[in-house]
C-alpha positions as CSV (number, residue, x, y, z in Angstrom):
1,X,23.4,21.2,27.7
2,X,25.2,18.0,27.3
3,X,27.9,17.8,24.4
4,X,29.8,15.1,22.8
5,X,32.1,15.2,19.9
6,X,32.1,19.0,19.4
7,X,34.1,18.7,16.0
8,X,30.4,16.7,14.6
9,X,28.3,19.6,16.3
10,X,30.4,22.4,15.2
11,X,28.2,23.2,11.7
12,X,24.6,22.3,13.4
13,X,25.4,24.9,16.4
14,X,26.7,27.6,14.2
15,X,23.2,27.4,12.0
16,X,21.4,27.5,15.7
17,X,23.7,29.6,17.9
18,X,22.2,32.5,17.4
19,X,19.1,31.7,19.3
20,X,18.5,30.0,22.2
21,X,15.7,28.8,24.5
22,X,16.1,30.3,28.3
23,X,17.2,26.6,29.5
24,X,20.4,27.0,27.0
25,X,19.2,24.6,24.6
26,X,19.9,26.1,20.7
27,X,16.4,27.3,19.6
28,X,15.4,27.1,15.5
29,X,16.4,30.3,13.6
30,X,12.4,31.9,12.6
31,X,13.2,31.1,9.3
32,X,13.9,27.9,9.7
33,X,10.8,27.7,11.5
34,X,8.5,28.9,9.2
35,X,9.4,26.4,6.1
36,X,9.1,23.5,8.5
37,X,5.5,25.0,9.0
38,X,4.9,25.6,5.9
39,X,5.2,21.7,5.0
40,X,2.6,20.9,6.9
41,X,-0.1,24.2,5.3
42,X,-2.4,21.9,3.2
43,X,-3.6,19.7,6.5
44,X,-3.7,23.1,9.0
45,X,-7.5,23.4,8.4
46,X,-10.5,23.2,10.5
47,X,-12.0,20.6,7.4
48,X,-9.0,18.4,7.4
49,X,-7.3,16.1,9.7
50,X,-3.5,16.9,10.2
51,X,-0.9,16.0,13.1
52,X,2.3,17.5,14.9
53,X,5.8,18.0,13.7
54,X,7.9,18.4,16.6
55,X,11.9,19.1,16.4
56,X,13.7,17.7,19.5
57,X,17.4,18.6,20.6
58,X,19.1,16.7,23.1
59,X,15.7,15.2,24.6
60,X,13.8,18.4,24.5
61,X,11.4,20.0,22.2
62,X,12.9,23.1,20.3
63,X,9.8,23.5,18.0
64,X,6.6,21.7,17.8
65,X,3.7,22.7,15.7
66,X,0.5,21.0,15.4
67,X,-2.4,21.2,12.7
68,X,-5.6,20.3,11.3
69,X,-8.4,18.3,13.6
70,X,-7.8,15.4,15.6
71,X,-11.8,14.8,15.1
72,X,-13.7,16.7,12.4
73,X,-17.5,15.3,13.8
74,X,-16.3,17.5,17.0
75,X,-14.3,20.4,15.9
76,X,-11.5,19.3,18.3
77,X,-8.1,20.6,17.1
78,X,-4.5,18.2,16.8
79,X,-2.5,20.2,19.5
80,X,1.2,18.9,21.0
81,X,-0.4,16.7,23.4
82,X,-2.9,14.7,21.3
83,X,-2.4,11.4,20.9
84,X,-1.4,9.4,18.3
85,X,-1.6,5.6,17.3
86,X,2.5,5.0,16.0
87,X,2.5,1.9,13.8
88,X,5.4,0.2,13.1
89,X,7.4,2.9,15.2
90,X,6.2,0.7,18.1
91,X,8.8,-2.2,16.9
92,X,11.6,-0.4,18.6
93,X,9.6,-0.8,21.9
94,X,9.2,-4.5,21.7
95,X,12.7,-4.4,20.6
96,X,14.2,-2.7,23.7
97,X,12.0,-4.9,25.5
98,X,13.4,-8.0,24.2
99,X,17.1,-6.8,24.8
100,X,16.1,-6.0,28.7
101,X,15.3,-9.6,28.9
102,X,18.8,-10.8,27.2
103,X,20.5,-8.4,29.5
104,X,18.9,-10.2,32.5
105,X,19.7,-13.7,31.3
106,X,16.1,-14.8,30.6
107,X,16.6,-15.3,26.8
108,X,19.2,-15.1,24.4
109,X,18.7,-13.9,20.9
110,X,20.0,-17.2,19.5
111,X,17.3,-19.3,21.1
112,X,15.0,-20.7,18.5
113,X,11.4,-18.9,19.1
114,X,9.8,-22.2,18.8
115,X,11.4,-22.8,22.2
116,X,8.4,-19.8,23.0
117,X,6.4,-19.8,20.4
118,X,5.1,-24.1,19.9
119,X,2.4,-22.8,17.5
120,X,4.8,-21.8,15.0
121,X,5.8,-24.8,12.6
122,X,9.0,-26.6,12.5
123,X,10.1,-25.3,9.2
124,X,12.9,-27.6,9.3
125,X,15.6,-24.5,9.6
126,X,16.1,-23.0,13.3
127,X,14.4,-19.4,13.4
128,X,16.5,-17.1,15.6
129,X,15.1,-14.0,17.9
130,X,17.7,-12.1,16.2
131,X,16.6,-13.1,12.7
132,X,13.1,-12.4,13.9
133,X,14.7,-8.5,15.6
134,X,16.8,-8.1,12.4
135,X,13.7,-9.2,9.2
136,X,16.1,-12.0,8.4
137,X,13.5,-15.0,9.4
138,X,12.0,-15.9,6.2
139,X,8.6,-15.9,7.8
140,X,5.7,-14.8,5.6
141,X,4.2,-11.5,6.5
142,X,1.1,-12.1,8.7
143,X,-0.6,-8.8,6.7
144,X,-0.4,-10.1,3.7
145,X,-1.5,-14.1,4.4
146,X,-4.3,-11.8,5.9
147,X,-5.7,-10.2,3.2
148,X,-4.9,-13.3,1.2
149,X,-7.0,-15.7,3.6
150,X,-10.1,-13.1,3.2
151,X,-9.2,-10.4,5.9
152,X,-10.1,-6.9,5.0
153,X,-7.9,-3.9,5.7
154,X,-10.4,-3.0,8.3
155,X,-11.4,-6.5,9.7
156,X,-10.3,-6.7,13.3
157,X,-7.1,-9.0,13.6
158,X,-5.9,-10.2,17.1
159,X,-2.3,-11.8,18.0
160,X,-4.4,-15.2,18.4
161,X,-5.7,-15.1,14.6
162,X,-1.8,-15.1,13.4
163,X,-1.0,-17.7,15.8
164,X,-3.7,-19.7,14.1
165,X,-2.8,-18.9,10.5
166,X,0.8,-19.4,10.9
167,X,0.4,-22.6,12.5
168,X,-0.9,-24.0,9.1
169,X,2.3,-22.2,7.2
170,X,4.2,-25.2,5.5
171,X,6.6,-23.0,3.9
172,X,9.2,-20.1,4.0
173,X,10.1,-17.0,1.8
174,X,13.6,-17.9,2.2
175,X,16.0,-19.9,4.5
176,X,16.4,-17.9,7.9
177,X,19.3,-15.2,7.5
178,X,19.9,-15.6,3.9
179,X,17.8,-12.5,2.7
180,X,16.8,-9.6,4.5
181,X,12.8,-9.0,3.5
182,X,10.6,-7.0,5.9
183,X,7.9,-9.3,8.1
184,X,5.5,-7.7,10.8
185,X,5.2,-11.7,11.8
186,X,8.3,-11.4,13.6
187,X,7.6,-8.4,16.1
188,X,4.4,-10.1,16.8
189,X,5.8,-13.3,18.0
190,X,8.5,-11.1,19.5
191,X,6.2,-9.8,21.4
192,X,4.6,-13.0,22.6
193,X,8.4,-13.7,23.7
194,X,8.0,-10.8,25.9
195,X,5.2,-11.8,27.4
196,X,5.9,-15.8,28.0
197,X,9.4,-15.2,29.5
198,X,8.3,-12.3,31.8
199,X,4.8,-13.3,33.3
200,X,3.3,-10.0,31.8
201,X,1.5,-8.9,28.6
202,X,3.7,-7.1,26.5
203,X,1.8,-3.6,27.4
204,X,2.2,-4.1,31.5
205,X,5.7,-5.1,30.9
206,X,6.4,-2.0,28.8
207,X,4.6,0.2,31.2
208,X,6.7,-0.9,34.3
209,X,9.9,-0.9,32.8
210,X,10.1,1.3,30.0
211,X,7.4,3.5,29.8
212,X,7.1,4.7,33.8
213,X,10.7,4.9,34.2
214,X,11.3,7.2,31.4
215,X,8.4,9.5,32.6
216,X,6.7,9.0,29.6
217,X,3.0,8.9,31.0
218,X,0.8,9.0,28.3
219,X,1.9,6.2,26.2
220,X,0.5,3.0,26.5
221,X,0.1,-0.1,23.9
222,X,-3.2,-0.7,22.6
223,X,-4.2,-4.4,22.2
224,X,-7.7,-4.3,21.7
225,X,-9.0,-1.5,19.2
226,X,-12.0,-1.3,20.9
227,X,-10.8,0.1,24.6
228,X,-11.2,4.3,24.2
229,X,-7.9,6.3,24.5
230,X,-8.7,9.5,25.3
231,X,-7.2,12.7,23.5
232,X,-6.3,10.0,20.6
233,X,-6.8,11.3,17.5
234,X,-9.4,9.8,15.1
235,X,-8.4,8.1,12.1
236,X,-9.4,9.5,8.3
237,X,-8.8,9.2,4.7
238,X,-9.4,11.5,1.8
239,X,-13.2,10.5,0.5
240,X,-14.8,9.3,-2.7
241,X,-16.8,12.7,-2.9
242,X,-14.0,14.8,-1.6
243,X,-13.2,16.0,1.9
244,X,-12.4,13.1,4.6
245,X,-14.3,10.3,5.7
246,X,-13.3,8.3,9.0
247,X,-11.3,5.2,8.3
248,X,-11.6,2.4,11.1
249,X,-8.7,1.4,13.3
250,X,-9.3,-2.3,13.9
251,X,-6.1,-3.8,14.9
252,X,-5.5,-5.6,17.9
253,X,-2.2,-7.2,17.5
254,X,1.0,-5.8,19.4
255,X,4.3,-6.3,19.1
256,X,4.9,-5.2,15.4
257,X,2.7,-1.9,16.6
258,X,0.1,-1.0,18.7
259,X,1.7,2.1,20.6
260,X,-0.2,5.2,21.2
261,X,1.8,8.5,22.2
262,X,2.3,12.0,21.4
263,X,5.2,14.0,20.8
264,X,6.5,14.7,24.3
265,X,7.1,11.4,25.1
266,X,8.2,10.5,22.1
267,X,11.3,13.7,23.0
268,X,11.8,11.6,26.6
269,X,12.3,8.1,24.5
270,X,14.8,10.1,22.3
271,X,16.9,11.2,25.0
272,X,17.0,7.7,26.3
273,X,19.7,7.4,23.1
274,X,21.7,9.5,24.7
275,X,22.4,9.2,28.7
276,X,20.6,5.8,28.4
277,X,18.9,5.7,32.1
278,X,17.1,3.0,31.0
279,X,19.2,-0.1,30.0
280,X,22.3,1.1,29.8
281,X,24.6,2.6,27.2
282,X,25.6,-1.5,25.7
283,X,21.6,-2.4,25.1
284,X,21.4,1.3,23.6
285,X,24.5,0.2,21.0
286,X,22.6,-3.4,20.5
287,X,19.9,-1.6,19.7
288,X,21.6,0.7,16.9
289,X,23.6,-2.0,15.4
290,X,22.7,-3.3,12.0
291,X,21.9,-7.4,11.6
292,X,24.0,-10.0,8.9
293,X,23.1,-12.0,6.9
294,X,24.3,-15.2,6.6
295,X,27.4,-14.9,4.4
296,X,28.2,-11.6,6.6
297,X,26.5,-9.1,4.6
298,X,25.2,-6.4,7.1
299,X,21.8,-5.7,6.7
300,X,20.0,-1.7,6.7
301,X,17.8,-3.0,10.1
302,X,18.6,-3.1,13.4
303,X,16.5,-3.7,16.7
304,X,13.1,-2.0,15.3
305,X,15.5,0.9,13.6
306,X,16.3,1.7,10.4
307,X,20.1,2.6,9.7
308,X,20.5,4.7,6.4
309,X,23.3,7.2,5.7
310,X,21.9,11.2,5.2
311,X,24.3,13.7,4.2
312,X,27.2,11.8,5.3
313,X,25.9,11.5,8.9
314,X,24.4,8.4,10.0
315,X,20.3,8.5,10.2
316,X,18.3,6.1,12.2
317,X,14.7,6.0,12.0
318,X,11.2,4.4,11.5
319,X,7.8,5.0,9.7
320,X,4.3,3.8,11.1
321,X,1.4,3.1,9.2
322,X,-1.8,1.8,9.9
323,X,-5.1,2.7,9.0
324,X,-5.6,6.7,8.7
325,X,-2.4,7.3,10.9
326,X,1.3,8.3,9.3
327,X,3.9,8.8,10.9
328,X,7.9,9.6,11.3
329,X,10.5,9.4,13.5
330,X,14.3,10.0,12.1
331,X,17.3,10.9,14.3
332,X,20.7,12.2,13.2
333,X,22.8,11.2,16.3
334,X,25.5,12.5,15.6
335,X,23.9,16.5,16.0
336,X,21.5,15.1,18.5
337,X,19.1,16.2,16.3
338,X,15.6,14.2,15.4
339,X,12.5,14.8,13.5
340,X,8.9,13.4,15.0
341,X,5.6,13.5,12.4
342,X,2.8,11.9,13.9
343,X,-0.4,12.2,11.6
344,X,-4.1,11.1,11.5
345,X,-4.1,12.1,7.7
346,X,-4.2,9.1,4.9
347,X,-3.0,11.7,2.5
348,X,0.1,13.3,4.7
349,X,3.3,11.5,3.6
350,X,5.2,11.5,6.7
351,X,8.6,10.0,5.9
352,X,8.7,12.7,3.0
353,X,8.1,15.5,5.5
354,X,10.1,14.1,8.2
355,X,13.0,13.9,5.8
356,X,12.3,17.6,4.3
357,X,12.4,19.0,7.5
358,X,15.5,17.8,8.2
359,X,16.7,19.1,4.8
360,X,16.0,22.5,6.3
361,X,17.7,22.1,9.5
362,X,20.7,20.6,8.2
363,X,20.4,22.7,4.7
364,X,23.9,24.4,5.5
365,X,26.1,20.7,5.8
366,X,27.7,20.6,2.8
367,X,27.1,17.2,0.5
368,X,30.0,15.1,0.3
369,X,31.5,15.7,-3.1
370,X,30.6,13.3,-5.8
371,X,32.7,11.9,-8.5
372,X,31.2,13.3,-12.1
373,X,29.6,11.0,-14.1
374,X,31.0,10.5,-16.7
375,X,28.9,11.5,-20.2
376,X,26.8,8.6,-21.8
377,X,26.9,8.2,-24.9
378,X,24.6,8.8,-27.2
379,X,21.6,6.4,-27.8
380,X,21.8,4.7,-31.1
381,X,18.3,3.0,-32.7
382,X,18.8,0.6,-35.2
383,X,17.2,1.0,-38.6
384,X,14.0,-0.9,-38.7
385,X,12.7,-2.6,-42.2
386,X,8.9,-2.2,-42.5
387,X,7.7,-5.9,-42.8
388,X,4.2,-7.3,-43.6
389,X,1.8,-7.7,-40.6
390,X,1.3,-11.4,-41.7
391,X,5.6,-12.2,-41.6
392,X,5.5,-10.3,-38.1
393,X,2.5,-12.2,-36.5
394,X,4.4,-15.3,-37.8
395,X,6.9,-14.7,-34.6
396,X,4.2,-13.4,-32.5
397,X,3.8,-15.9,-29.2
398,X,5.4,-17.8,-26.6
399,X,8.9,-19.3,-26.7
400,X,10.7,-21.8,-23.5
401,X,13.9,-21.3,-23.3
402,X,15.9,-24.7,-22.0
403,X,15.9,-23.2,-18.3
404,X,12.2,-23.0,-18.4
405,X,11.8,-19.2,-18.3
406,X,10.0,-18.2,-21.0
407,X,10.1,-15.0,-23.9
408,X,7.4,-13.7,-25.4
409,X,6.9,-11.8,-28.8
410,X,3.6,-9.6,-29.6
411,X,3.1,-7.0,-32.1
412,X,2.2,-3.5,-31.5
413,X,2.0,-1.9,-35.1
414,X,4.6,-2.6,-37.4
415,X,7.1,-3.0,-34.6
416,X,7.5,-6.5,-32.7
417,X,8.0,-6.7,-28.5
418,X,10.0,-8.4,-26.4
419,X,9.4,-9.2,-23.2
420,X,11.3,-12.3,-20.7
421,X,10.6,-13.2,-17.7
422,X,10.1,-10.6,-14.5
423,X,11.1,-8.0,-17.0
424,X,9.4,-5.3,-19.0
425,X,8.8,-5.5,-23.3
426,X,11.4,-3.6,-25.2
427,X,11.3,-3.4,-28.9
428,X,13.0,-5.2,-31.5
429,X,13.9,-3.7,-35.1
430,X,13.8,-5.5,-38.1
431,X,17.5,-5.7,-40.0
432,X,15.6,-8.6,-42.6
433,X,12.7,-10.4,-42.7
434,X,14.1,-13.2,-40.1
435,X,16.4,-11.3,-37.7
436,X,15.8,-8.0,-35.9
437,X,18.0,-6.2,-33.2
438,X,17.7,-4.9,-30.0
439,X,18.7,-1.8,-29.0
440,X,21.7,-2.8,-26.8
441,X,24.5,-3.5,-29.3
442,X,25.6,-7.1,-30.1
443,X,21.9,-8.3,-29.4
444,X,19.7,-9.6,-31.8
445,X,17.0,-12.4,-32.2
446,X,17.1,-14.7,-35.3
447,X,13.8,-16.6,-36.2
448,X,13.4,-20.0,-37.5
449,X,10.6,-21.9,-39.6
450,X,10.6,-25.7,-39.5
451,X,9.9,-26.6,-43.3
452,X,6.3,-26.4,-44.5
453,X,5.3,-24.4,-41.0
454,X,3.6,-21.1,-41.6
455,X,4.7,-20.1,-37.3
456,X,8.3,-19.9,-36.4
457,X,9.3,-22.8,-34.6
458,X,12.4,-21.6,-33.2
459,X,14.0,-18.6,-32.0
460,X,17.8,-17.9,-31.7
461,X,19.0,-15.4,-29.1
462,X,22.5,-13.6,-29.7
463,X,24.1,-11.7,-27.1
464,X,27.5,-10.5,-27.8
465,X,28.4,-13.8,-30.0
466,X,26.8,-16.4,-27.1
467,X,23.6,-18.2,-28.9
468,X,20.7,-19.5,-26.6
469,X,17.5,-21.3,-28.3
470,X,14.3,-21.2,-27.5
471,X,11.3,-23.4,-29.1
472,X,7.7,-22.1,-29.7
473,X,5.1,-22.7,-27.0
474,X,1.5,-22.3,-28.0
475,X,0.1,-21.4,-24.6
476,X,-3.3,-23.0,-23.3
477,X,-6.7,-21.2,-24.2
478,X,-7.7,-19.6,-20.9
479,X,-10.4,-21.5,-20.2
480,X,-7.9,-24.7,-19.4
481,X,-7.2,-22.3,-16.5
482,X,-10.9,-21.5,-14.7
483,X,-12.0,-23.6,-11.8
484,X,-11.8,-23.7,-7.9
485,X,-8.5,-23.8,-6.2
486,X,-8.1,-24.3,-2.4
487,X,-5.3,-23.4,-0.1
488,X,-4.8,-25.6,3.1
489,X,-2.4,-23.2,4.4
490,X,-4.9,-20.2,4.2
491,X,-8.2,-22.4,4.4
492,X,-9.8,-20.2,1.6
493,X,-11.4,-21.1,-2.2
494,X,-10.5,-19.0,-4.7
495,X,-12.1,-19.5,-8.2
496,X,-10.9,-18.5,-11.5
497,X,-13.4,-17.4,-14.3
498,X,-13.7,-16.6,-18.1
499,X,-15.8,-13.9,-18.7
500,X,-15.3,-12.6,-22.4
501,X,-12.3,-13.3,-23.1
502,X,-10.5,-11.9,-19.8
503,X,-9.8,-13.7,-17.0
504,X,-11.0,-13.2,-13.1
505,X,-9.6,-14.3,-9.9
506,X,-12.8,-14.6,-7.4
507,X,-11.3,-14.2,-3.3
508,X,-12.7,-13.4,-0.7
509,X,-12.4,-9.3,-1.0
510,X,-14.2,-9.4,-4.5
511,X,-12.7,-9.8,-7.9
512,X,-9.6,-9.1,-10.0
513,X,-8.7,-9.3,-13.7
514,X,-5.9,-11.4,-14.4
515,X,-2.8,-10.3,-16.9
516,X,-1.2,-12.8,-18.8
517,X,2.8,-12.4,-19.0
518,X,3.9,-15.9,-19.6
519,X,2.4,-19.0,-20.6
520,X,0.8,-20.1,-16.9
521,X,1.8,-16.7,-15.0
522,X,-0.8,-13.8,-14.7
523,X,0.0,-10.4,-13.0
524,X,-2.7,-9.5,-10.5
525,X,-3.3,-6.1,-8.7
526,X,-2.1,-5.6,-4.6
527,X,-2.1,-7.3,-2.2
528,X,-1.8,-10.6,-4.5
529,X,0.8,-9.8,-7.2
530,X,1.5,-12.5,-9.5
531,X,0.1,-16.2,-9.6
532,X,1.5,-19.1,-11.3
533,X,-0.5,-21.9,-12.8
534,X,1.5,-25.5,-12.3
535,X,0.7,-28.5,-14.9
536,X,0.7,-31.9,-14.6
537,X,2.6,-34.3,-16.7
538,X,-0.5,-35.0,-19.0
539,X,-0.8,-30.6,-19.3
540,X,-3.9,-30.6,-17.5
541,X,-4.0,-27.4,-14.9
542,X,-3.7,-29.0,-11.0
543,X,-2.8,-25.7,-9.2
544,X,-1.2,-22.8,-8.7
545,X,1.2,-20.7,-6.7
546,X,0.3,-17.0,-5.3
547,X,2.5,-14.4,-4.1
548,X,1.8,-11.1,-2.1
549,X,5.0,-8.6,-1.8
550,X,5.7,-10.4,1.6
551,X,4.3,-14.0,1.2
552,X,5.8,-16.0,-1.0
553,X,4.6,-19.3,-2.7
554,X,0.9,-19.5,-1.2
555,X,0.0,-22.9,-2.8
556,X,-3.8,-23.9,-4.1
557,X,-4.7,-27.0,-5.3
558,X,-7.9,-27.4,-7.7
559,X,-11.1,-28.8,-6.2
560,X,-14.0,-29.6,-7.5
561,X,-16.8,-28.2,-5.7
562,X,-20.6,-29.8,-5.8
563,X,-22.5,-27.7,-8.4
564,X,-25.0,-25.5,-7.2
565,X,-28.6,-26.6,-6.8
């Protein structure tokens, strides 16, 4: 058995010493054992898909466990060797297959991936391959200008159909390496890189020099959903009715996944980390090594690894998720210790598990101490004068504030709201009939009534002695909002209708109410988020602006479509 840095071992072989495996290799104590196990007891039925957990030491498997069916139509049980489609965990492939090129001088992570990628637009800022390695591009997430452009979570999506939409893309998120903001785009044109400076699709060159070398023999990346893998596990979710139903895996893009594996050669990738026999102890540090931002900042990412901290040790690991499949893979290198949860189950949290299992293997390490907090004091409510409904709906509404954000007042009750911009309502408390307080101390709103006006026109906002002003806004009815908006970025319609008295967004996938917050800004359910109405100078509605978690800015112009016949 291989040691370094006995002093960082020293607690994780005392918890394991007393068993071992007959090859030497410190075996889990039973009890230890059994609670990992027990995790995993609601998916180990013969009605339920489940998975394997698997505990690897020093490139072997000390404990693996699987559960639950890897097809429920056939009755055919998970066991260690099924196989298992890994999601996002496939970035750290592409990754190491990007580095193998640097390290042979065929590309260098500060060439700008147009110089291999044409398609993509000239965005005006140069896009490294190490802001595209480290999620510091700025490039929208080709997922969610998916589902935005009409793609359904089961439509089948190829690397050519990103190509397309992103050659449309006029904007960014962000500049490249001033934010850090997670983007499957980038490991799918890494992995076009891969395969336009080597001669060789991104599988056959994983195959040949990562994959065969490593002895890992049943992993292979899948680019088209429709070949058969066999022993993969099927893909399910929980069902409408109950039980599971079979959730489609339609993906065909690689790069940002498409890996299919099981647990075992998942243990032979692991010990790669360690006596690196393929690429070589510096690519193994590149790999490891957090990205910066632009101002120096280090980022949590590396090459297609996470880097957190865990009990004082570092952890480095990755989730996968796609369709019914969840899984885990964590590492704690300095006990040479990981964690692999590779599931077919919607329902099974895997980066929970994965992390409670390692809670049991490491449950002796002592937490670093931590500073007491020190006591809060004790919440104090202002008193709050019961005013008139009619004197409280006088301050009810919109107000602009001179940077354009915007706070708005409604009335629940006796009691008004506030709520500003991006942020959630708080309530304010009545000290007279014209100014009312906020909890935190030193705040307070004043309201102000232009002679003759039965509406306050103004409102003053005091924070700890500064004064801002805002002025009234009476917001546009909603129907000055309905119409037909097109985006040329997405080439998609999406309409907006009034049906009493609530607002719709009509896209592709079907319908979804719309939540006012601001005058002009509506909340809107996943994958679209928020959308903001733009004006012209004469008021009238011209547009707006849409924004998924990961796509920023989507902009739609209004149309106006012949009427139907």
């Amino acid at each position: 058995m291989r040691l370094v840095g006995t002093s960082s071992l020293a607690l994780f072989v005392a918890i394991m010493a007393s068993h071992a495996t007959a090859d030497g290799i410190p075996a889990i104590p039973r009890d230890q054992i059994r609670k990992v196990d027990a995790l995993f007891a609601r998916w180990d039925s013969k009605t339920t898909p489940g998975g394997v957990v698997a505990l690897v030491r020093d490139g072997a498997v000390v404990h693996e466990h699987a559960f639950g069916m890897a097809n429920l139509g056939f009755a055919i049980p998970n066991t260690p060797r099924t196989l298992f489609h890994i999601a996002s965990i496939s970035k750290q492939f592409t990754a190491f297959a990007i580095l193998l090129l640097q390290q042979e001088g065929r590309l260098s992570l500060e060439d700008d991936v147009r110089t291999y990628v044409p398609e993509l637009p000239n965005f005006g800022k140069t896009i490294t391959l190490r802001n595209l390695l480290h999620h510091t591009s700025g490039l929208r997430d080709q997922s969610h200008l998916m589902w935005m452009a009409g793609w359904g979570f089961e439509d089948e999506v190829t690397v050519d159909d990103v190509l397309r939409v992103f050659s449309r893309q006029r904007e960014l998120n962000f500049q490249p390496g001033e934010q850090s903001l997670y983007c499957n785009t980038g490991y799918t044109l890494l992995g076009v890189v891969v395969e336009r400076v080597s001669g060789r699709s991104l599988a056959q060159f994983s195959a040949e020099r990562i994959f065969k070398p490593l002895g890992m023999s049943h992993t292979q990346i899948q680019g088209d959903h429709h070949c058969v893998i066999p022993n993969r596990a099927d893909s399910y979710r929980p069902g409408k009715s109950g039980g599971y139903e079979a959730m489609s895996l339609s993906d065909s893009t690689v790069g940002e996944t498409g890996v299919v594996t099981n647990v075992d050669d998942l243990a032979r990738w692991d010990e790669n980390f360690y006596d690196a026999k393929v690429g070589g102890q510096r690519l193994i540090a590149q790999m490891q090594e957090p990205g910066h931002l632009n101002d120096g900042r280090p980022t949590r990412y590396a090459a297609g690894l996470g880097v957190d901290q865990y009990r004082g040790l570092t952890l480095i690991e990755h989730s996968g998720s796609i369709a019914g499949f969840r899984c885990h893979y964590l590492r704690v290198p300095a006990c040479r210790v990981s964690v692999i949860v590779l599931s077919n189950a919607e329902d099974l949290p895997a980066t929970d598990l994965a992390h409670r299992v390692a809670d049991i293997i490491l449950a002796d390490r002592e937490r670093a101490a931590e500073p007491a907090s020190p006591p809060r004091p004790a919440s104090t409510q202002p008193a709050n004068l019961v005013l008139a409904t009619a004197v409280l709906d006088a301050y009810t509404g919109d107000y602009q504030l001179a940077n354009e954000n915007f706070v708005t007042i409604t009335r629940l009750g006796s009691q008004l709201l506030v709520r500003g911009s991006g942020s959630g309502q708080v309530p304010l408390f009545a000290q007279s009939p014209t100014t009312f307080a906020l909890k935190k101390p030193g705040a307070s709103i004043i309201f102000v009534k232009a002679p003759g006006s039965s509406h306050a026109t103004d409102m003053r906002l005091l924070v700890d002695g500064n004064e801002r002003r805002a002025r009234w806004f009476e917001a546009p009815p909603l129907s000055a909002y309905t119409g037909d908006f097109y985006s040329p970025e997405l080439r998609v319609i999406y309409g907006v209708e009034l049906r009493q008295g609530q607002l719709y967004l009509d896209y592709p996938r079907g319908q979804m109410a719309m939540t006012r917050t601001t005058p002009d800004c509506f909340d809107l359910s996943f994958p679209l988020n928020g959308l903001h109405f733009q004006r012209d100078k004469t008021g009238h509605c011209v547009g707006f602006v849409i924004a998924g978690e990961r796509a920023r800015n989507v902009e739609f112009r209004k149309v106006e479509l012949p009427a139907n016949q």
